[in-house]
TIDOKE-663546 format. One record per residue (C-alpha): residue number from 1; x, y, z negated. Coordinates in steps of 0.1 Angstrom, whole numbers, plus 5000, padded with zeros to 4 digits. Layout:
% residues N
+-----+------+------+------+
|   k |   xx |   yy |   zz |
+-----+------+------+------+
| NUM |    X |    Y |    Z |
...
+-----+------+------+------+
END
This chain:
% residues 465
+-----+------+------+------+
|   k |   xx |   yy |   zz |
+-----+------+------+------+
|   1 | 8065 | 1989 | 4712 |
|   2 | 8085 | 1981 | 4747 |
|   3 | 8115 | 1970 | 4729 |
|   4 | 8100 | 1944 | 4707 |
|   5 | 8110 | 1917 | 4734 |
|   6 | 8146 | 1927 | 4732 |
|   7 | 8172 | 1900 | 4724 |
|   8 | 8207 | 1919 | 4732 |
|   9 | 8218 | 1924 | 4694 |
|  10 | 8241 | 1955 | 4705 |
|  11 | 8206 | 1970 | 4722 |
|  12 | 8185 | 1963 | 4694 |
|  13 | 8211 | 1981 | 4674 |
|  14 | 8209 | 2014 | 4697 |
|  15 | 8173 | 2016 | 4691 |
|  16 | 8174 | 2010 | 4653 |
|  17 | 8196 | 2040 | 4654 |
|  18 | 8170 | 2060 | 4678 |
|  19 | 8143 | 2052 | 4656 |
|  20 | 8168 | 2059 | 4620 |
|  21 | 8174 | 2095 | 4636 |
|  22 | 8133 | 2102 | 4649 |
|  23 | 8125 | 2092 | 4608 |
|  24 | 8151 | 2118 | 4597 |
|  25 | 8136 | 2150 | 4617 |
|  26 | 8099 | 2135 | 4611 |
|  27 | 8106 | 2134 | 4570 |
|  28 | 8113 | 2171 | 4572 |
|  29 | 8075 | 2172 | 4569 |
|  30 | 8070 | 2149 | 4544 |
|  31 | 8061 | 2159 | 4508 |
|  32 | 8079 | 2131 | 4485 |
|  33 | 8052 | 2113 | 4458 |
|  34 | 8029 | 2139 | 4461 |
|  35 | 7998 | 2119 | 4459 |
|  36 | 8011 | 2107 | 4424 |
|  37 | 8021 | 2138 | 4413 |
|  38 | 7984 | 2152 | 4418 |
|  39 | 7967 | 2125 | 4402 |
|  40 | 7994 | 2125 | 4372 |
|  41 | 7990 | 2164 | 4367 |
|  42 | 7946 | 2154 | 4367 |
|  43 | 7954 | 2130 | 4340 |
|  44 | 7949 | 2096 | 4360 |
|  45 | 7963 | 2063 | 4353 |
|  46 | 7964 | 2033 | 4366 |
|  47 | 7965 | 2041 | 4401 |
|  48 | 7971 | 2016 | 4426 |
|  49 | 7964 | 2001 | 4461 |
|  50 | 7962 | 1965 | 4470 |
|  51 | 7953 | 1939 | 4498 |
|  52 | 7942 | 1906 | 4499 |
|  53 | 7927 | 1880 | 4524 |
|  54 | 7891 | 1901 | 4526 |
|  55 | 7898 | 1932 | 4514 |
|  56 | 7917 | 1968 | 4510 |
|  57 | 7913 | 1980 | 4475 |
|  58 | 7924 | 2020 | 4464 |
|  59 | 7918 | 2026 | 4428 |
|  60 | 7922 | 2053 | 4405 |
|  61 | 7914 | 2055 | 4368 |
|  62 | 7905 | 2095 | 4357 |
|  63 | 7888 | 2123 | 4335 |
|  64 | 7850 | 2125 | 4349 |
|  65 | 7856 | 2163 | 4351 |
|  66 | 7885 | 2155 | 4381 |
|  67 | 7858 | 2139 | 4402 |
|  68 | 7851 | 2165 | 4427 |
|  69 | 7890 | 2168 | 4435 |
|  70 | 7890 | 2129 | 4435 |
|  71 | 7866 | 2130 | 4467 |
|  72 | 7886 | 2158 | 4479 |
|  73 | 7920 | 2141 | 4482 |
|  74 | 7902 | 2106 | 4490 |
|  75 | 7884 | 2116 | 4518 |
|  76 | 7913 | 2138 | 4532 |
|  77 | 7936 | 2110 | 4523 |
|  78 | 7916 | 2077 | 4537 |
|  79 | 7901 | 2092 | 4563 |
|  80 | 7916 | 2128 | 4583 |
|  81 | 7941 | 2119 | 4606 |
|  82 | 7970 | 2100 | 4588 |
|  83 | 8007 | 2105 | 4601 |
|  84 | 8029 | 2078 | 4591 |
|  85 | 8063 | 2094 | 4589 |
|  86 | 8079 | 2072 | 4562 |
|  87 | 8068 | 2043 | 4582 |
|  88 | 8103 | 2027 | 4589 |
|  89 | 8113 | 2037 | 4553 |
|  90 | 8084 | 2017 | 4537 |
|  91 | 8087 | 1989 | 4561 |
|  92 | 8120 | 1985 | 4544 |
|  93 | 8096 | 1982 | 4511 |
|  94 | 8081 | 1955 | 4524 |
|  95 | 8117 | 1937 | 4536 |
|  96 | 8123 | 1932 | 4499 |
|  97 | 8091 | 1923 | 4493 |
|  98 | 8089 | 1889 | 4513 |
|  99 | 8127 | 1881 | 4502 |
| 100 | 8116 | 1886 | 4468 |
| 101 | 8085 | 1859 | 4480 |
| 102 | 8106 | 1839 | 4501 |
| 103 | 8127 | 1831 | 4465 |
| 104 | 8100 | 1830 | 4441 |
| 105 | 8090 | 1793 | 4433 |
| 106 | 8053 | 1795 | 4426 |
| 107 | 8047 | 1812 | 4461 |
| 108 | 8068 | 1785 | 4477 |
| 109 | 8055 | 1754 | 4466 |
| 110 | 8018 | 1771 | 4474 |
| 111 | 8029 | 1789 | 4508 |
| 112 | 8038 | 1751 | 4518 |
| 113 | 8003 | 1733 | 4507 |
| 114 | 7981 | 1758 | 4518 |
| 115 | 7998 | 1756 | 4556 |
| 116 | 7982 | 1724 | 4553 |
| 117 | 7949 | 1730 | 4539 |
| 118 | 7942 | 1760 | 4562 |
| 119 | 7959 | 1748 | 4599 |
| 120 | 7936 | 1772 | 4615 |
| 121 | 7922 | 1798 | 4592 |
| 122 | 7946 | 1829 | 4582 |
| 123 | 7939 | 1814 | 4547 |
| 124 | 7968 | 1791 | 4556 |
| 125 | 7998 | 1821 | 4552 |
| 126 | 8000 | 1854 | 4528 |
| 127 | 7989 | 1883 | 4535 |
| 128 | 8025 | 1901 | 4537 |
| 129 | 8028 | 1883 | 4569 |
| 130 | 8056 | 1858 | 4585 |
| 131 | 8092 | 1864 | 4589 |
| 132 | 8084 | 1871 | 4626 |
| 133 | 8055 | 1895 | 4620 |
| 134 | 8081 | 1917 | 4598 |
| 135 | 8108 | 1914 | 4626 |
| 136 | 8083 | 1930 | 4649 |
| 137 | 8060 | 1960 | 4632 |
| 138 | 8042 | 1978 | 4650 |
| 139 | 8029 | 2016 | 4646 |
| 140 | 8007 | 2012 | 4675 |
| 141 | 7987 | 1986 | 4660 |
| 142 | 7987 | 2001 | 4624 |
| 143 | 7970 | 2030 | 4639 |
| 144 | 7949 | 2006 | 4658 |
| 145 | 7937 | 1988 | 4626 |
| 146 | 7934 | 2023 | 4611 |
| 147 | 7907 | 2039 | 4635 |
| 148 | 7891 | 2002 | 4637 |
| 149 | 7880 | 1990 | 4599 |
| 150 | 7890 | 2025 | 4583 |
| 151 | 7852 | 2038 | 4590 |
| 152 | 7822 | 2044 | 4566 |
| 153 | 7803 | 2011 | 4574 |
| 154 | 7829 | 1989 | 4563 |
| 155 | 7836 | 2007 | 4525 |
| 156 | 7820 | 2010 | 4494 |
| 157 | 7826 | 2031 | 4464 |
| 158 | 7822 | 2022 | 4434 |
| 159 | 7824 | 2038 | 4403 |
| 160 | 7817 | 2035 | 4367 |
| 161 | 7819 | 2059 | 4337 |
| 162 | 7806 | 2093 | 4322 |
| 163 | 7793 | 2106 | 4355 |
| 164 | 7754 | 2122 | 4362 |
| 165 | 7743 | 2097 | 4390 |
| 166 | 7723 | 2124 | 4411 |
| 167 | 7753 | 2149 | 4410 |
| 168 | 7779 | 2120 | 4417 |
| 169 | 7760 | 2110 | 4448 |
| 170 | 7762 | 2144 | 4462 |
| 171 | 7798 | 2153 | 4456 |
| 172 | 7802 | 2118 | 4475 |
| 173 | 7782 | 2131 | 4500 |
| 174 | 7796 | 2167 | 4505 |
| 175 | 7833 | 2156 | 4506 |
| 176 | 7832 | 2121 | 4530 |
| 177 | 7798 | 2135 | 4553 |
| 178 | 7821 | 2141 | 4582 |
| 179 | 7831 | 2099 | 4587 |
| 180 | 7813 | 2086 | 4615 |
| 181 | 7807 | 2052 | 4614 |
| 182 | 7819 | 2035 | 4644 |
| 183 | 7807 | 1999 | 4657 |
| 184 | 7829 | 1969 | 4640 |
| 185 | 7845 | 1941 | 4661 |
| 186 | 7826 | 1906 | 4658 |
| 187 | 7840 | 1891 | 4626 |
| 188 | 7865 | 1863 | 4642 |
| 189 | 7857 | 1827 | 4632 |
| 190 | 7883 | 1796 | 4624 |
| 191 | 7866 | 1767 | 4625 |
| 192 | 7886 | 1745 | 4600 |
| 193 | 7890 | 1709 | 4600 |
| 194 | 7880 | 1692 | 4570 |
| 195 | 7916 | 1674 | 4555 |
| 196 | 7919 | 1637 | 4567 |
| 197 | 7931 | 1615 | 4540 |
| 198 | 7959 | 1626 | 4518 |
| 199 | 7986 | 1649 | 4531 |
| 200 | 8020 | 1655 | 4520 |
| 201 | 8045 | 1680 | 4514 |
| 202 | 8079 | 1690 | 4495 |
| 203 | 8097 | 1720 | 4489 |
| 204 | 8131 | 1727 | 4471 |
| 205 | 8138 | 1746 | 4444 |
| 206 | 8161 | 1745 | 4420 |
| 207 | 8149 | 1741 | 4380 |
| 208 | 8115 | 1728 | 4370 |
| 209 | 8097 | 1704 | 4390 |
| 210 | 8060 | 1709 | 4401 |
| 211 | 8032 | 1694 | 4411 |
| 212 | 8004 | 1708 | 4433 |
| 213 | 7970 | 1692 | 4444 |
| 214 | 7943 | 1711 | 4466 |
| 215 | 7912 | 1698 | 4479 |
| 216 | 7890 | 1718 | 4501 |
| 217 | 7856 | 1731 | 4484 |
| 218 | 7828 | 1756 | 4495 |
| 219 | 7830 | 1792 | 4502 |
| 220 | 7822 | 1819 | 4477 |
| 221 | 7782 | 1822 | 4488 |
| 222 | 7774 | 1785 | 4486 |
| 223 | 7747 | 1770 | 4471 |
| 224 | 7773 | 1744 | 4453 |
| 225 | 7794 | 1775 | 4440 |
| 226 | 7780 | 1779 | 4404 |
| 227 | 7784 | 1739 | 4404 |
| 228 | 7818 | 1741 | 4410 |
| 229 | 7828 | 1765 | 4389 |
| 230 | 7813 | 1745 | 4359 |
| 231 | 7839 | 1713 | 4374 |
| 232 | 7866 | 1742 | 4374 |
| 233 | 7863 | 1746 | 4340 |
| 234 | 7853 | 1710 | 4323 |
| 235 | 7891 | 1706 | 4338 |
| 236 | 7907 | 1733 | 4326 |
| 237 | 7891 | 1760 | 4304 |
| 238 | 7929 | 1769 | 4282 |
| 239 | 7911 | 1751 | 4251 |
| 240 | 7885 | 1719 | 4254 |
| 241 | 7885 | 1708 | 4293 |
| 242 | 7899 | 1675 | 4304 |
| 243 | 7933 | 1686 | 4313 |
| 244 | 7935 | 1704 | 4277 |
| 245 | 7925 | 1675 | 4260 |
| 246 | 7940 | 1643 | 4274 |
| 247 | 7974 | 1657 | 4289 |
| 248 | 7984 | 1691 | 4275 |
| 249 | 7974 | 1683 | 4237 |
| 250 | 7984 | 1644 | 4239 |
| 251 | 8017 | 1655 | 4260 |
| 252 | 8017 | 1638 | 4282 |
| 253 | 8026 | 1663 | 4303 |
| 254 | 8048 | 1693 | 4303 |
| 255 | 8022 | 1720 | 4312 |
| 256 | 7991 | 1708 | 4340 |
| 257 | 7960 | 1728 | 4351 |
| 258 | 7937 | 1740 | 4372 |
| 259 | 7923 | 1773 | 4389 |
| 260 | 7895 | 1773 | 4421 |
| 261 | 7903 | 1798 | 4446 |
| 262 | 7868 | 1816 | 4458 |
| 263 | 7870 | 1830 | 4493 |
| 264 | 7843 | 1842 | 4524 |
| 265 | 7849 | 1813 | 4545 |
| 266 | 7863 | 1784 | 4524 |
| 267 | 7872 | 1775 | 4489 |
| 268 | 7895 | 1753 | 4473 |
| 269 | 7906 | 1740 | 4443 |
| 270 | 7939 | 1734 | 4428 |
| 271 | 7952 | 1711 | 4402 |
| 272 | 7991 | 1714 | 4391 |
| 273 | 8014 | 1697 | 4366 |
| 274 | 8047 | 1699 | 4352 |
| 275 | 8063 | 1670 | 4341 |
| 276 | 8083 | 1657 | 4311 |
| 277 | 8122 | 1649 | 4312 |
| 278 | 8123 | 1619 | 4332 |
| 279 | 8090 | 1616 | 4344 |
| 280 | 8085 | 1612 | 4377 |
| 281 | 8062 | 1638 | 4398 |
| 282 | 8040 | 1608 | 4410 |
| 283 | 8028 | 1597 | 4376 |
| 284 | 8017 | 1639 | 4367 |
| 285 | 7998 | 1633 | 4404 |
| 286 | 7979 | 1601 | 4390 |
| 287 | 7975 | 1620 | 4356 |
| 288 | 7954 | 1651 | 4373 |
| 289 | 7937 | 1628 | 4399 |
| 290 | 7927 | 1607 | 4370 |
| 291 | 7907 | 1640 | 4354 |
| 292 | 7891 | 1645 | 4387 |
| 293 | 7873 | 1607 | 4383 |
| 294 | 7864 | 1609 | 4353 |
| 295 | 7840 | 1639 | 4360 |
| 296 | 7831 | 1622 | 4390 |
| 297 | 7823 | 1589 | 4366 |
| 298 | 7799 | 1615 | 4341 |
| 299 | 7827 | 1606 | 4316 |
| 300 | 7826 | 1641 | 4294 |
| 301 | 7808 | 1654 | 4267 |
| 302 | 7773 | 1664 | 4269 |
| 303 | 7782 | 1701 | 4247 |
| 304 | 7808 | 1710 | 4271 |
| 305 | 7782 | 1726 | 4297 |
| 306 | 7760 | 1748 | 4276 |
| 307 | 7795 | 1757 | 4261 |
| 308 | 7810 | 1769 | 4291 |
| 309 | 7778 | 1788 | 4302 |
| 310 | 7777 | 1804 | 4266 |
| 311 | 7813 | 1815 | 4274 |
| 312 | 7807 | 1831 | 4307 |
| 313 | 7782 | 1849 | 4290 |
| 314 | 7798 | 1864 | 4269 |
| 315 | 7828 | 1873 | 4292 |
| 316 | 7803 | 1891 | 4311 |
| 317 | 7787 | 1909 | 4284 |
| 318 | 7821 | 1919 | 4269 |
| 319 | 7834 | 1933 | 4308 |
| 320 | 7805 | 1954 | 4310 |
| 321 | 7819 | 1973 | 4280 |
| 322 | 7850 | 1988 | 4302 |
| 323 | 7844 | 2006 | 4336 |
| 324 | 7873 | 1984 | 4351 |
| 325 | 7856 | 1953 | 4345 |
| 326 | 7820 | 1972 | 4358 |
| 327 | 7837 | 1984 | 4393 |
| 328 | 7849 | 1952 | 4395 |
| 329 | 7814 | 1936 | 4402 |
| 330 | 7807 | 1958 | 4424 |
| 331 | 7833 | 1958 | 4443 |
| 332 | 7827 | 1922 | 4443 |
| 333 | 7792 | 1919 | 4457 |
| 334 | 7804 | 1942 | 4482 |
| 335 | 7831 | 1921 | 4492 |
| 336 | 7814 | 1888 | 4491 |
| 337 | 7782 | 1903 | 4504 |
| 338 | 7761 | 1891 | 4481 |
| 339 | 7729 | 1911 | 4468 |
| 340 | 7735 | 1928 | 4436 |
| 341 | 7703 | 1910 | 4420 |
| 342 | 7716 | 1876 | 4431 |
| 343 | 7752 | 1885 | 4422 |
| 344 | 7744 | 1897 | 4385 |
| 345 | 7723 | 1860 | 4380 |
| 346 | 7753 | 1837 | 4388 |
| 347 | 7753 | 1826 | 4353 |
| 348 | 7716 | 1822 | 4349 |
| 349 | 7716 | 1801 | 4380 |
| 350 | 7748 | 1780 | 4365 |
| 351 | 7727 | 1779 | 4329 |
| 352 | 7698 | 1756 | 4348 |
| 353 | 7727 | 1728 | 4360 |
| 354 | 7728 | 1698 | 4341 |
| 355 | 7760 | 1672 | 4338 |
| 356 | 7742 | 1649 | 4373 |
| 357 | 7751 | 1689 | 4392 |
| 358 | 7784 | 1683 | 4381 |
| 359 | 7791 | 1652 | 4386 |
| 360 | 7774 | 1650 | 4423 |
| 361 | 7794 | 1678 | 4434 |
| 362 | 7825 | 1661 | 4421 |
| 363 | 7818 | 1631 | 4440 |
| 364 | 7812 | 1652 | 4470 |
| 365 | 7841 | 1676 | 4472 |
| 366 | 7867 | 1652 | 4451 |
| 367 | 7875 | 1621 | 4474 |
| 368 | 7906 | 1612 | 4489 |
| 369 | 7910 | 1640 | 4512 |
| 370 | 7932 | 1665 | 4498 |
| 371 | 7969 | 1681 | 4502 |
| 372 | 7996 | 1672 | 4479 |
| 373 | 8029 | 1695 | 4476 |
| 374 | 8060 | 1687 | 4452 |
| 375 | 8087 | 1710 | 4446 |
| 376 | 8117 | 1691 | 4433 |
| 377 | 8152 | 1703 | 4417 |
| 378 | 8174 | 1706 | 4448 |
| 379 | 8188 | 1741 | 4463 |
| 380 | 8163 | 1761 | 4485 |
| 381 | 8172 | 1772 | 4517 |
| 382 | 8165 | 1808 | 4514 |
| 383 | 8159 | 1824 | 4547 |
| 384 | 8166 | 1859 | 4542 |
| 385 | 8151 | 1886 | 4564 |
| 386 | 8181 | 1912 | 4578 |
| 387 | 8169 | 1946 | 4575 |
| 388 | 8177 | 1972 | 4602 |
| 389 | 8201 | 1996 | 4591 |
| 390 | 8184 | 2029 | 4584 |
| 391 | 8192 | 2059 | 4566 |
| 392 | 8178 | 2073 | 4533 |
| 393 | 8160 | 2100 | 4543 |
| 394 | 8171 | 2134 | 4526 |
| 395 | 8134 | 2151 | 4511 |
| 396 | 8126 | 2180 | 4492 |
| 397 | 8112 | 2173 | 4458 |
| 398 | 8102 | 2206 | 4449 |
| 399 | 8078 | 2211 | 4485 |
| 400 | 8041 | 2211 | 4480 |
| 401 | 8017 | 2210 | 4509 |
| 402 | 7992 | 2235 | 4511 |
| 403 | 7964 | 2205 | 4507 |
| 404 | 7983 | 2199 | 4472 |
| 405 | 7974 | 2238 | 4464 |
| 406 | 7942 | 2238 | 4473 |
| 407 | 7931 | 2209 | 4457 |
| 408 | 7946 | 2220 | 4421 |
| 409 | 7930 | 2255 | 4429 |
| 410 | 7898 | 2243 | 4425 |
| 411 | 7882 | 2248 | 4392 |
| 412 | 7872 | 2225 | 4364 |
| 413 | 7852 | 2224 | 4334 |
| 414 | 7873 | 2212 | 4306 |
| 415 | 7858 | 2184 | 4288 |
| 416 | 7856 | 2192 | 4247 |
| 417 | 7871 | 2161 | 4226 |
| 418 | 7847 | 2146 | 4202 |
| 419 | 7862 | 2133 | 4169 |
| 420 | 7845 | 2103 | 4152 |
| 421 | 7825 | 2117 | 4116 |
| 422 | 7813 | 2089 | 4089 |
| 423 | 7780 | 2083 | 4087 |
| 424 | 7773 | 2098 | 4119 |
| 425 | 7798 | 2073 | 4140 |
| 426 | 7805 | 2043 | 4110 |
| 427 | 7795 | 2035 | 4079 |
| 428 | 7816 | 2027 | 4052 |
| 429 | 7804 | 2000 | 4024 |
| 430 | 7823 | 1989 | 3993 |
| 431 | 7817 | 1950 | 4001 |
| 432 | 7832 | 1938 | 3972 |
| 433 | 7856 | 1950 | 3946 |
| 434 | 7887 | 1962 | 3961 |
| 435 | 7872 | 1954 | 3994 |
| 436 | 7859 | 1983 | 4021 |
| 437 | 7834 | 1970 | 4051 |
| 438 | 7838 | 1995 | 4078 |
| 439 | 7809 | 1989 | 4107 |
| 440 | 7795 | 2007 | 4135 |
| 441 | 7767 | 1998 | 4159 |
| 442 | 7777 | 1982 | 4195 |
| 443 | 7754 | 2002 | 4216 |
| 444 | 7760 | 1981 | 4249 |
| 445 | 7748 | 1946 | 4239 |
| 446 | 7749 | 1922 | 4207 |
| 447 | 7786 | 1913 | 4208 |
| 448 | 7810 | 1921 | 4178 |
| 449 | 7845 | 1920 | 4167 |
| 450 | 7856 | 1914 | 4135 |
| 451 | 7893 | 1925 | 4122 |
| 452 | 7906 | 1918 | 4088 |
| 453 | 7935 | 1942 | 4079 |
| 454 | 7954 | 1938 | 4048 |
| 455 | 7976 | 1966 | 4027 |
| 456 | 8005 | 1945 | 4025 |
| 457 | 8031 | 1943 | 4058 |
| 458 | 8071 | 1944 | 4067 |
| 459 | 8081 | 1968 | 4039 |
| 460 | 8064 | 1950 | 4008 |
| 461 | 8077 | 1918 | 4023 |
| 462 | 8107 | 1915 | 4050 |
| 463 | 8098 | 1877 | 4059 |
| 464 | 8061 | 1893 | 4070 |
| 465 | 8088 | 1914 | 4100 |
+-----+------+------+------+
END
């Protein structure tokens, strides 16, 4: 941490090679992938970690009969005492991360616009951080960070699936008991300006040219929210909003649409175009802008509204089929801080809006205040980020921790596999001659799917290949 201010290259290099040959001795205690390796011999999938501008999300995806050695290596893993002896090694991870960002062109052209629509707020930059943050990481404040958010009042967990509430509840309680909550820093507030007039950027890049418009909306608990996200999608819902109709299906565009991004403290929403061969970026500008009005004139059809609320609808019916899509609203409410019993009504509230909702929260977010960014077909000045030279550390793949050993110690009940019977799961009906109706029940809610599968493919036909 003292030698961050250090300038002398040839000094900076001596403590690069300090630090390369501390990492080498402290990886002599490190266990390569083990974490993986336990969850992949439990039969989980889909594990992952991830960060955003709100939150710090660690998911796993496993048999219901693994769950008490899921609290066990959670709670050990989120919350003993962590030591971070791959640090260096990983923070060379994250080096090729932001150069891989630095030259990717939809985080470039949307790095540049949202410096401008957030001046203040941390909204304004990624969360991977600046070029400078990277050249100067520090362990003391990672551990810092740690002890500070990594505490029992700030989490939630949330799962879904074949699990007996009561008994869940308890193992939860048995395995994390020992966190003591600990009291969180005052939540730190950007006051943001509100965007005066139009403002411009451009970016290079070389290839397609692009077109990116943000105005500044309301933040994720707002009254105007469900409101908005009714404008969102009369623009752009893939299939019948403005943008579909008038420029993607009439061409007169490349490719143009539009996404709202839902945040805490602010929200936003974007509207971006591609344009033809020869046509320039500020007609594709005038083209969205020309969307935005004609919400704000009333100018769309009646049917769109109940239409979009009928959609949502059944989006949500059809998520609460999967666990993913179930943790996910949770983890949302949480996130958001929103009451479950409000959050679960979003689309009940949006079902009592009418086209005047619409239309006076267009005129109200949608004026001439907004950010513009182009990217244009020129060569981008990469600015790469030089990693310090360190070592691949030499590891054991064959060590296992005594933790590891203890955890796949423990015993479990093996769960039996149920095979689907006729009658008892489907039903199988001759429809029509030559023609079989196989049907079930949907036990969740009164959505179905219907497949139509012929006996004819590839091998009767090769043009069918």
């Amino acid at each position: 941490e003292q030698h961050f201010g250090e300038a002398n290259p040839e000094k900076r290099k001596e403590i690069y090679a300090q630090i390369n040959a501390e990492s080498q001795l402290a990886a002599q205690y490190a266990v390569p992938n083990e974490l993986d390796k336990l969850y992949e011999s439990m039969g989980a999938s889909f594990k992952n970690a991830g960060t955003g501008q709100e939150l710090t999300v660690y998911q796993v995806n496993l048999p219901s009969n693994r769950l008490q050695q899921w609290a066990k290596i959670e709670s050990h893993r989120l919350f003993g005492k962590p030591v971070f002896r791959l640090f260096h090694t990983e923070l060379e991870t994250v080096y090729d991360e932001k150069n891989l960002a630095l030259d990717n062109k939809g985080r470039l052209i949307r790095d540049a616009v949202y410096e401008l629509v957030y001046k203040k707020h941390p909204y304004g930059r990624s969360t991977i951080g600046t070029v400078e943050h990277l050249k100067k990481p520090s362990l003391v404040k990672i551990y810092d960070f740690f002890d500070t958010y990594y505490v029992p009042n700030n989490m939630a967990i949330c799962i879904s699936g074949d699990i007996e509430i009561e008994k869940t509840i308890q193992i939860i309680a048995d395995n994390f008991k020992n966190l003591e909550p600990r009291l969180l820093p005052d939540p730190e507030r950007w006051e943001e300006d509100p965007i005066d007039g139009i403002e411009r950027v451009t970016v290079q890049y070389q290839g397609e040219e692009y077109v990116m418009i943000v105005f500044q909306t309301a933040p994720q608990n707002h009254a105007d929210m469900e409101a908005l996200m009714l404008f969102d999608m009369i623009l752009d819902n893939a299939t019948a909003g403005l943008i579909n109709l008038n420029l993607n299906q009439q061409q007169k565009v490349r490719q143009a649409g539009s996404r709202p991004t839902l945040s805490n403290d602010y929200g936003s929403q974007e509207l971006w175009g591609i344009p033809k061969k020869d046509q320039s970026l500020e007609e594709v500008e005038q083209l969205l802008l020309e969307q935005v009005n004609l919400i704000k004139q009333g100018q769309f059809e009646d049917w769109i509204i109940p239409a979009i609320v009928t959609d949502f609808k059944k989006s949500q019916k059809a998520g609460l089929e999967n666990n993913e899509s179930r943790v996910g609203a949770l983890r949302s409410s949480f996130i958001t801080n929103q009451n479950w019993s409000h959050a679960i009504r979003s689309i009940a509230r949006m079902g009592k809006l009418a086209k005047e909702n619409v239309v006076a929260v267009a005129n109200k977010y949608f004026g001439d205040n907004y950010v513009v960014g182009y990217r244009i077909d020129a060569q981008h000045e990469l600015p790469q980020i030089e990693k310090p030279q360190i070592d691949p550390i030499e590891m054991d793949p064959t060590r296992q921790s005594a933790f590891a050993v203890s955890v796949m110690a423990m015993p479990v009940t093996e769960i039996e596999p149920v095979f689907i019977k006729t009658e008892r799961d489907y039903q199988i009906v001759d429809y029509y001659p030559g023609v079989k109706l196989y049907h079930s029940e949907n036990p969740v809610n009164d959505l179905f799917t219907l497949t139509f599968s012929f006996e004819v493919g590839k091998l009767h036909h090769q043009k069918l290949g």
